[in-house]
GUFI-389819 format. One record per residue (C-alpha): residue in three letters; x negated, y, z negated. Coordinates in nm, 2 decimals. Layout:
# GUFI-389819
+------+--------+--------+--------+
! rest !     px !     py !     pz !
+------+--------+--------+--------+
!  ALA !      X !      Y !      Z !
...
+------+--------+--------+--------+
//
This chain:
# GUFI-389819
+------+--------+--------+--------+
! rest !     px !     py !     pz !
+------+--------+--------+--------+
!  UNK ! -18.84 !  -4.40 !  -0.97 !
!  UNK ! -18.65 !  -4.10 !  -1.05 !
!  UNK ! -18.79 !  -4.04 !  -1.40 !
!  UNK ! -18.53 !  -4.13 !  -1.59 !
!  UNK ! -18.77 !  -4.23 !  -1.92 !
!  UNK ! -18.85 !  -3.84 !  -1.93 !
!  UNK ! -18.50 !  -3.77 !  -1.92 !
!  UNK ! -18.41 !  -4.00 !  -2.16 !
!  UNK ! -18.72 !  -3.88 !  -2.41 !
!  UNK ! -18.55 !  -3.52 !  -2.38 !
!  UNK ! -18.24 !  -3.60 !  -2.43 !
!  UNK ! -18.29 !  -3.78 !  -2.73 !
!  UNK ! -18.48 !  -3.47 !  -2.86 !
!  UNK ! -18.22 !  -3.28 !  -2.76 !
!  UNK ! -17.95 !  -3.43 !  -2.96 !
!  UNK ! -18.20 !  -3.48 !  -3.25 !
!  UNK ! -18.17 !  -3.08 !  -3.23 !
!  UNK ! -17.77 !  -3.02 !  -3.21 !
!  UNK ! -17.61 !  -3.03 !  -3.54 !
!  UNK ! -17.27 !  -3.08 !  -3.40 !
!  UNK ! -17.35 !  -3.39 !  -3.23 !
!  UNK ! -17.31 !  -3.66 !  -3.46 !
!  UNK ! -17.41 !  -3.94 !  -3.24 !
!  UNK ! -17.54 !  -4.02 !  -2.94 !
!  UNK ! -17.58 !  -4.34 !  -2.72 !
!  UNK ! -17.61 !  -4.46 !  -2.34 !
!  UNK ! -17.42 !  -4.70 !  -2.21 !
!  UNK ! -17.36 !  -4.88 !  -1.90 !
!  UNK ! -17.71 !  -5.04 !  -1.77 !
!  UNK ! -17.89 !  -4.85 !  -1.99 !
!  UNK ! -17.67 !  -4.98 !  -2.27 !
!  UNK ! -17.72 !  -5.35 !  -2.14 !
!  UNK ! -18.05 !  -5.30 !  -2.11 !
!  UNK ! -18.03 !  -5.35 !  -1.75 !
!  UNK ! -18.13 !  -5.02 !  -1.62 !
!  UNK ! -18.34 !  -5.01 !  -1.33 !
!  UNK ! -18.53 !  -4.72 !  -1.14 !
!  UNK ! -18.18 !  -4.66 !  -0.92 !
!  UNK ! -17.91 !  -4.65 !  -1.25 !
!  UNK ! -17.79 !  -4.34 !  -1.36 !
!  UNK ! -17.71 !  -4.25 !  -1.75 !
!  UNK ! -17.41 !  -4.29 !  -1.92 !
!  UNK ! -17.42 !  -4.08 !  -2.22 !
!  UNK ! -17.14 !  -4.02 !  -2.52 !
!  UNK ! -17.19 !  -3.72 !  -2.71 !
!  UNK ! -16.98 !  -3.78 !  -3.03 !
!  UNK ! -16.86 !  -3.46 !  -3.25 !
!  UNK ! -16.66 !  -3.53 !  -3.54 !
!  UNK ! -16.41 !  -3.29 !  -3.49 !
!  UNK ! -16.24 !  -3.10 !  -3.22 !
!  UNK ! -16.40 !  -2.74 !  -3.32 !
!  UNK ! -16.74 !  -2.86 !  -3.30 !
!  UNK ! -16.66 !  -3.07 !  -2.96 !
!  UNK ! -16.49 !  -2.68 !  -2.84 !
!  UNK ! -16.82 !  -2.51 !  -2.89 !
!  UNK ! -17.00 !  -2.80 !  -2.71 !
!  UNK ! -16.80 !  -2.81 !  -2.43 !
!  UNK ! -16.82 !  -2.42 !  -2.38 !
!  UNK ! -17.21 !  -2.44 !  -2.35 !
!  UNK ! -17.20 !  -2.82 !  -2.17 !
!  UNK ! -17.40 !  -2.65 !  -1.83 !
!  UNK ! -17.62 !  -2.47 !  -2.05 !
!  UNK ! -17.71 !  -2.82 !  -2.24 !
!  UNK ! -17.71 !  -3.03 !  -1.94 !
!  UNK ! -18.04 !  -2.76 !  -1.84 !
!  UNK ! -18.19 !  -2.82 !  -2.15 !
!  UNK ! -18.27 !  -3.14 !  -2.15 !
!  UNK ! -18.47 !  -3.08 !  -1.87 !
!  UNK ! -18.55 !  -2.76 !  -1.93 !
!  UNK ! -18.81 !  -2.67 !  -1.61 !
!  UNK ! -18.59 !  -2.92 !  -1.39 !
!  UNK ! -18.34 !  -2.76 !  -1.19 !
!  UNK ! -17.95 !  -2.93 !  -1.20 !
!  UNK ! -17.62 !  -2.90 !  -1.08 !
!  UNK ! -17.31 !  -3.04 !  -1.28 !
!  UNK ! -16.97 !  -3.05 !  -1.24 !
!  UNK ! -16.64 !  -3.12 !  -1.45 !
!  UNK ! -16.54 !  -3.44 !  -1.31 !
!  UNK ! -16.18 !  -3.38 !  -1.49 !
!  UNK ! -16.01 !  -3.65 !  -1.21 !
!  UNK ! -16.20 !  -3.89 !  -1.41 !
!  UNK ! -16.12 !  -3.82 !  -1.77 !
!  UNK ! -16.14 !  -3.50 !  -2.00 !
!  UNK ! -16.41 !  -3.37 !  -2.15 !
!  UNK ! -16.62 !  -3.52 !  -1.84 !
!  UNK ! -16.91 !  -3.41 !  -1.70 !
!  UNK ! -17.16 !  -3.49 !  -1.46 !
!  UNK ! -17.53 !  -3.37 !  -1.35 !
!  UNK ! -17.75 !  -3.42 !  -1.11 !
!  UNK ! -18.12 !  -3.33 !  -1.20 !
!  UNK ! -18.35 !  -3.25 !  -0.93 !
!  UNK ! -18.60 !  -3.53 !  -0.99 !
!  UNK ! -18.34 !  -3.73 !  -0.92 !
!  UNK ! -18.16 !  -3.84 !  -1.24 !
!  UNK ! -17.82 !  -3.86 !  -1.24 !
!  UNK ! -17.60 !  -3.86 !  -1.62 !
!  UNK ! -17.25 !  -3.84 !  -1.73 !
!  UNK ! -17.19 !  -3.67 !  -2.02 !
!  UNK ! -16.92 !  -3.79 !  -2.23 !
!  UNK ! -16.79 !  -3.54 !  -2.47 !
!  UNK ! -16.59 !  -3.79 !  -2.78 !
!  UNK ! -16.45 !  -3.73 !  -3.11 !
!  UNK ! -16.50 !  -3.97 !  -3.36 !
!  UNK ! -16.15 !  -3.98 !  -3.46 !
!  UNK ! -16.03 !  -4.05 !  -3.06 !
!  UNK ! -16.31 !  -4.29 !  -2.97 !
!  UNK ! -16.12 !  -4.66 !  -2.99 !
!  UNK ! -16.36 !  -4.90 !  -2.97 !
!  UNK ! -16.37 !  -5.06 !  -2.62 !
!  UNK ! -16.54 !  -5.31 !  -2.42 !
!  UNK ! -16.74 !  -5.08 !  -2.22 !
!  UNK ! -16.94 !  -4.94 !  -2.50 !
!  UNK ! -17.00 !  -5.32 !  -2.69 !
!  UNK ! -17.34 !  -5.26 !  -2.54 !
!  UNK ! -17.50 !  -4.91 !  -2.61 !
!  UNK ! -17.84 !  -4.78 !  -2.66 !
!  UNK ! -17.80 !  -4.56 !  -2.96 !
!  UNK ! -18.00 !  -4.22 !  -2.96 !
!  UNK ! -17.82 !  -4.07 !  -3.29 !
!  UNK ! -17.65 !  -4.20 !  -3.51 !
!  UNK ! -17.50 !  -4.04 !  -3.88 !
!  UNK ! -17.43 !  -4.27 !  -4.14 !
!  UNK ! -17.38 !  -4.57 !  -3.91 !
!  UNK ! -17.11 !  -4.49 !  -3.75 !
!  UNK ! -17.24 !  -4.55 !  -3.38 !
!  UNK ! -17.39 !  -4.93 !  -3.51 !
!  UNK ! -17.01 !  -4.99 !  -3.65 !
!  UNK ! -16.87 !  -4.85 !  -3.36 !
!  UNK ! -17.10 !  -5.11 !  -3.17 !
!  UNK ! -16.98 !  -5.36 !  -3.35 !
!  UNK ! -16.59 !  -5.32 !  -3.33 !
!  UNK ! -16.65 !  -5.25 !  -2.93 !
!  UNK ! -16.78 !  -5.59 !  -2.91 !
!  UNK ! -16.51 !  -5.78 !  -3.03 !
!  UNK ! -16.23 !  -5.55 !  -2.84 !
!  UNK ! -16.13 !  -5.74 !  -2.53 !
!  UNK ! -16.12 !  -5.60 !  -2.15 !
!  UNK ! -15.77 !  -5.49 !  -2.07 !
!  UNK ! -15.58 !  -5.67 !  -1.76 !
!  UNK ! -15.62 !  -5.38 !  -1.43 !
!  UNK ! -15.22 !  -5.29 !  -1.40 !
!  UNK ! -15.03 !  -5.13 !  -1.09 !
!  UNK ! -14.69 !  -5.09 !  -1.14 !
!  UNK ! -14.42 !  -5.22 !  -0.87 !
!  UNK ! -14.34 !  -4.85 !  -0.86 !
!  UNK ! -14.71 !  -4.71 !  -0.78 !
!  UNK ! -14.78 !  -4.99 !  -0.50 !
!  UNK ! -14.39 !  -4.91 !  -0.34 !
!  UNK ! -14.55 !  -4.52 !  -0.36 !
!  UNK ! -14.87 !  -4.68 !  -0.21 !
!  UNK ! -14.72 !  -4.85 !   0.03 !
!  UNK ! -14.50 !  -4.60 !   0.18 !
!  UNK ! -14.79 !  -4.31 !   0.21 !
!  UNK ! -15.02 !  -4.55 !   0.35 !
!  UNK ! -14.82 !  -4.70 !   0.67 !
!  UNK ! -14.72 !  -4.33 !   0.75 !
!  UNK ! -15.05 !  -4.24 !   0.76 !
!  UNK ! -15.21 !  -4.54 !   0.92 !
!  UNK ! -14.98 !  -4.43 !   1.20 !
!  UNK ! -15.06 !  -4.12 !   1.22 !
!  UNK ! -15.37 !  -4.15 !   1.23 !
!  UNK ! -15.36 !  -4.44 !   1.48 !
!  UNK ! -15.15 !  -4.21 !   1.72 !
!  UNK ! -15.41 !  -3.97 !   1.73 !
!  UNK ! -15.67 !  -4.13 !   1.87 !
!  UNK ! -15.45 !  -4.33 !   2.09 !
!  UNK ! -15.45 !  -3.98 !   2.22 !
!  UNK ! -15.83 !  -3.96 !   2.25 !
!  UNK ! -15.85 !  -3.74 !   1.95 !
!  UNK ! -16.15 !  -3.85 !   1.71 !
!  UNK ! -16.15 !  -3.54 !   1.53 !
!  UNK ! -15.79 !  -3.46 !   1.34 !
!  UNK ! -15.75 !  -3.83 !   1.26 !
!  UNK ! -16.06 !  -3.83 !   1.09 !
!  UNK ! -15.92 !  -3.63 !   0.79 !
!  UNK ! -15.64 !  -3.82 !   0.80 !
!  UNK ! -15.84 !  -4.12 !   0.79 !
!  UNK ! -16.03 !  -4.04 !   0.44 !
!  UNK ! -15.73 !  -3.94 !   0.25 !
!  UNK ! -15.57 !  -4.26 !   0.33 !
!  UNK ! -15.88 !  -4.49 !   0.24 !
!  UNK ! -15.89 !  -4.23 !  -0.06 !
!  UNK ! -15.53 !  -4.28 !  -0.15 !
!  UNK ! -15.51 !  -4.64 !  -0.06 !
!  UNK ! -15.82 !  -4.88 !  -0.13 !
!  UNK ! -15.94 !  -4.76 !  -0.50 !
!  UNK ! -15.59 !  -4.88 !  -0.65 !
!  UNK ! -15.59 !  -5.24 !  -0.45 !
!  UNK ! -16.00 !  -5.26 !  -0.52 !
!  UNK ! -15.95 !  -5.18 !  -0.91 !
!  UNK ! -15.73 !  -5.47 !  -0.94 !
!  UNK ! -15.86 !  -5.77 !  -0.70 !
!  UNK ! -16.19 !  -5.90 !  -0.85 !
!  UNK ! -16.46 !  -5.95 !  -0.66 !
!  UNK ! -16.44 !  -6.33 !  -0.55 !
!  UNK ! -16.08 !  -6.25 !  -0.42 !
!  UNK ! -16.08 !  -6.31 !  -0.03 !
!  UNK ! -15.88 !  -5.99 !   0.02 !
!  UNK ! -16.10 !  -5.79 !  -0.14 !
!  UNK ! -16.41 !  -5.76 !   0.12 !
!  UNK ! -16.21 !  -5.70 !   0.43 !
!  UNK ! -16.13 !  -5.35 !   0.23 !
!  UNK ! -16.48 !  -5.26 !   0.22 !
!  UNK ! -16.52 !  -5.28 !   0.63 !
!  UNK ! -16.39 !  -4.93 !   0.69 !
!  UNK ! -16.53 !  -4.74 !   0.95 !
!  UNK ! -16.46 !  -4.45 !   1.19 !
!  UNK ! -16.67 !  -4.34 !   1.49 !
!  UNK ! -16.67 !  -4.14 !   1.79 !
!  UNK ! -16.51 !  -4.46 !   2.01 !
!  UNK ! -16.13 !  -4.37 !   1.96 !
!  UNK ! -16.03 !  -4.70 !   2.11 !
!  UNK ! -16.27 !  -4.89 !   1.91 !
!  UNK ! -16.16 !  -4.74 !   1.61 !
!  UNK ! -15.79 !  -4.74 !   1.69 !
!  UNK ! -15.88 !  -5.15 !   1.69 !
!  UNK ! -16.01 !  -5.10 !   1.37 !
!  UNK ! -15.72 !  -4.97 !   1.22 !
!  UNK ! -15.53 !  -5.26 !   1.32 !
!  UNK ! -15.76 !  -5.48 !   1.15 !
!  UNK ! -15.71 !  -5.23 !   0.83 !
!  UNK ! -15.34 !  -5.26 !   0.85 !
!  UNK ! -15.40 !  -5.67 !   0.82 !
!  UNK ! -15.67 !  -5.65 !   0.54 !
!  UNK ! -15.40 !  -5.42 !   0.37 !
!  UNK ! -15.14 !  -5.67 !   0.37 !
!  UNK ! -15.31 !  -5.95 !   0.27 !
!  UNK ! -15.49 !  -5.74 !  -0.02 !
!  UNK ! -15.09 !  -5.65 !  -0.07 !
!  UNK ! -14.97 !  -6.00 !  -0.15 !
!  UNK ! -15.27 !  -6.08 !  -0.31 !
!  UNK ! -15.18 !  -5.83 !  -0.57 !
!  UNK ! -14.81 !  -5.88 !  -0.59 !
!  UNK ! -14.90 !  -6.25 !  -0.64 !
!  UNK ! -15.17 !  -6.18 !  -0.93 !
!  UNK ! -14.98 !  -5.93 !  -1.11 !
!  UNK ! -14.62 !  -6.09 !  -1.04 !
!  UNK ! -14.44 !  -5.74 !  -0.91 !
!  UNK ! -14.15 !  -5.72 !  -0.81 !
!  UNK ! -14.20 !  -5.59 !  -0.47 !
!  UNK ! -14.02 !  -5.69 !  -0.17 !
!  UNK ! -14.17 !  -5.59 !   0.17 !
!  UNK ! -13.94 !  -5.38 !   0.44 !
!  UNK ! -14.04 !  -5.68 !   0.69 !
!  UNK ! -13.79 !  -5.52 !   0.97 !
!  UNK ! -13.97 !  -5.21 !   0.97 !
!  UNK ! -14.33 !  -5.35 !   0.93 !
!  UNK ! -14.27 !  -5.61 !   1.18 !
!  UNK ! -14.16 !  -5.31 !   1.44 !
!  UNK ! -14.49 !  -5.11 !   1.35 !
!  UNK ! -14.69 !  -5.41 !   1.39 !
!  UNK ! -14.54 !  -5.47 !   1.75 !
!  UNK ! -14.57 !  -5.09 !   1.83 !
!  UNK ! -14.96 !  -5.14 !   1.73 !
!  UNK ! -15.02 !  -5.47 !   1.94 !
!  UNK ! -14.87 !  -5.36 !   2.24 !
!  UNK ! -15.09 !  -5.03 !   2.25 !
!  UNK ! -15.41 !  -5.23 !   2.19 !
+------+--------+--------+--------+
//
């Protein structure tokens, strides 16, 4: 749908061309061969040594617009994600993220035990393949430390938020209301799996002009929180003991302004 296959023709020419790339593969859908008109690319651009991965980086927009040379793109270092990160988006639709890797940093991993291979040098990215698919998925980890540091930003915020539009204010708490689902829900959704029961409630966030429907809203967030709380305490056995005297006294505060 959005071209993809062309983009994938050029950038295997592409990288065919670049001497300092030693290898080259997609993973991710394309890897798995599950790729469909809606998946973006996943690509690893391997150098085998940190001067050659240097010059690469230096020049990353410029080879970002070559691949698609008459297609007009906009990338960004997505350094919050990982170094050496960076991500496109090509006007025909196609979106890729271009992994810059050495060869002597690369570990083999589960994620890449299914890769497309574009380039390869002396078999490196087949053996690579090969040791990824016997490395095993690492257990998701939050420490009792980062959920107490979770924990303490997110009922500040909830009530600060919640206060506001108490008010009748449904702009401020707004801004409020996307750093704390920003701070809050990627930790506690990286670790519960998806048949978890805590899990979905996360998803139902919402925020809309109706401050009192809202506010009701973030009442039900505070509940979905807690639950997804112990749910993770209990799967990861932290040792994390609740302020129930203060929670309790929130939780009152919150019902009786419902």
């Amino acid at each position: 749908m959005f071209e993809q296959d062309r983009v994938l023709v050029r950038l295997q020419q592409r990288v065919m061309s670049e001497g300092d790339i030693v290898a080259c593969f997609l993973s991710g859908s394309y890897g798995r061969r599950e790729n469909d008109a809606y998946s973006d690319m996943d690509v690893a651009l391997v150098f085998a040594d940190e001067a050659a991965r240097e010059r690469a980086w230096r020049q990353r927009r410029e080879f970002v617009q070559s691949v698609m040379q008459y297609v007009p793109a906009k990338s960004f270092d997505a350094g919050h994600v990982r170094p050496y990160f960076h991500i496109a988006l090509y006007s025909n639709g196609t979106k890729a993220d271009y992994r810059y890797e050495l060869q002597t940093e690369l570990e083999p991993n589960p994620w890449d035990r299914d890769i497309r291979i574009l380039k390869d040098h002396n078999g490196w990215a087949e053996q690579f393949q090969a040791a990824s698919s016997r490395a095993l998925l690492p257990q998701p980890r939050l420490t009792a430390a980062e959920l107490t540091a979770l924990d303490e930003r997110f009922w500040i915020m909830l009530w600060d938020a919640y206060r506001l539009l108490l008010r009748g204010d449904g702009d401020k708490p707004f801004t409020i209301y996307l750093e704390l689902l920003h701070f809050t829900l990627p930790p506690l959704l990286h670790v519960l799996p998806p048949e978890d029961p805590a899990r979905a409630p996360l998803l139902r966030a919402q925020f809309n002009p109706d401050t009192k429907a809202t506010a009701v809203h973030l009442a039900n967030l505070l509940q979905a929180y807690m639950n997804a709380r112990t749910a993770v305490i209990q799967r990861l056995h932290l040792d994390f003991n609740p302020d129930t005297r203060f929670e309790t006294a929130v939780q009152n505060l919150i019902k009786s302004k419902l």
